[in-house]
C-alpha positions, 0 to 999 in steps of 0.5 A: 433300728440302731441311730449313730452319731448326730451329723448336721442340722437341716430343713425336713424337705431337705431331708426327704429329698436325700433319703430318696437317693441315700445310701444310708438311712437317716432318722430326723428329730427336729432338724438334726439327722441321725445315721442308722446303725447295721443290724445284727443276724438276731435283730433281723430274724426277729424283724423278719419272723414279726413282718411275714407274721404280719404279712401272711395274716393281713393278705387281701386286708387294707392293712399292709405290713411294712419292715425296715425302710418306710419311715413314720411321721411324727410331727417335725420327728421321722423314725425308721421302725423296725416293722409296720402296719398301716391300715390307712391309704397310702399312695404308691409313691408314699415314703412315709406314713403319719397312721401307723396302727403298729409299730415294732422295734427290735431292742439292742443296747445301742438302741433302748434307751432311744425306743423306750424314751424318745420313740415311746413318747413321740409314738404314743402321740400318734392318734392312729396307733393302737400297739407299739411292740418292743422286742429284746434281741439279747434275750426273750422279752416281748413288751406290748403296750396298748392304747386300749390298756392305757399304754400299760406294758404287758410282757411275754415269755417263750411258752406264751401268745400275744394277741394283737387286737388291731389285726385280730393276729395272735403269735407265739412268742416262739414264733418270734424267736424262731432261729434266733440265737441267744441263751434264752432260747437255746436253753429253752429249745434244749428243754423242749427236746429233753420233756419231747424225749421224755415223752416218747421214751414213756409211750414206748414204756 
């Protein structure tokens, strides 16, 4: 999710008590406050197509899959990421969780150099978490890395699966991308319709 400008220094209960009646959402690092940044239509379908991925693999699962507004808790660091799964017991008044098992951002160019150093960092000290997917808005890449591999990166293309082996989920990188319009997409989607063509045009052969 997309941080604007610092606004002020300020206690962590502080901050908690005002983002219960916030109209507008906060990430805070060490005392300083950051307001979020609108996202875009392409930013919001990848985080949707990943959180009903999600959503329909983990029913009747203790894991929960969480989009948008539950923050994670690292240290004296609150994010807001753009998908979560949480496999731990989260109370029904819990705004917050300290034991994400995934964690997604969705990349813009207002927001990569945040996920892929601040966030990268603080998340990977987090002893629950076993995946941490970043995923380009503008283009198609999926980056995953895992603590299993080391937290070595692992890409994905339109044409492959990732398999997330926390939840045993396998997607399509299609999938991900369903709807989402940028050029990556539209020309793979015009070259799928052209070899689906083709295709049929020999079986009439």
């Amino acid at each position: 999710m997309a941080t604007a400008a610092q606004v002020s220094v300020i206690s962590e209960d502080d901050y908690l008590e005002g983002e219960k009646v916030s109209d507008i959402k906060y990430e805070y690092i060490d005392g300083y406050v950051y307001a979020m940044a609108g996202a875009s239509n392409n930013h919001n379908l990848i985080a949707g197509n990943v959180f009903l991925a999600f959503a329909n693999h983990l029913k009747k699962n203790p894991c929960r899959p969480y989009v948008s507004d539950m923050k994670v808790k690292i240290g004296s660091k609150y994010f807001y990421p753009d998908v979560i799964v949480d496999c731990s017991n989260l109370s029904g008044d819990s705004y917050y969780t300290e034991q994400p098992t995934i964690l997604v951002e969705v990349l813009s160019k207002s927001t990569r150099r945040t996920d892929e150093t601040i966030k990268r960092m603080a998340y990977m000290q987090i002893p629950s978490l076993q995946e941490y997917v970043l995923i380009e808005q503008d283009i198609v890449d999926v980056e995953v890395i895992r603590r299993t591999s080391g937290w070595l990166s692992e890409h994905y293309f339109l044409g492959d699966e990732l398999t997330l082996s926390s939840i045993n989920l396998t997607l399509s990188v299609e999938d991900i991308y369903e709807r989402v319009q940028n050029g990556d997409v539209s020309e793979w989607l015009e070259n799928k319709e052209k070899q689906q063509a083709n295709a049929t045009a020999d079986i009439r052969v």
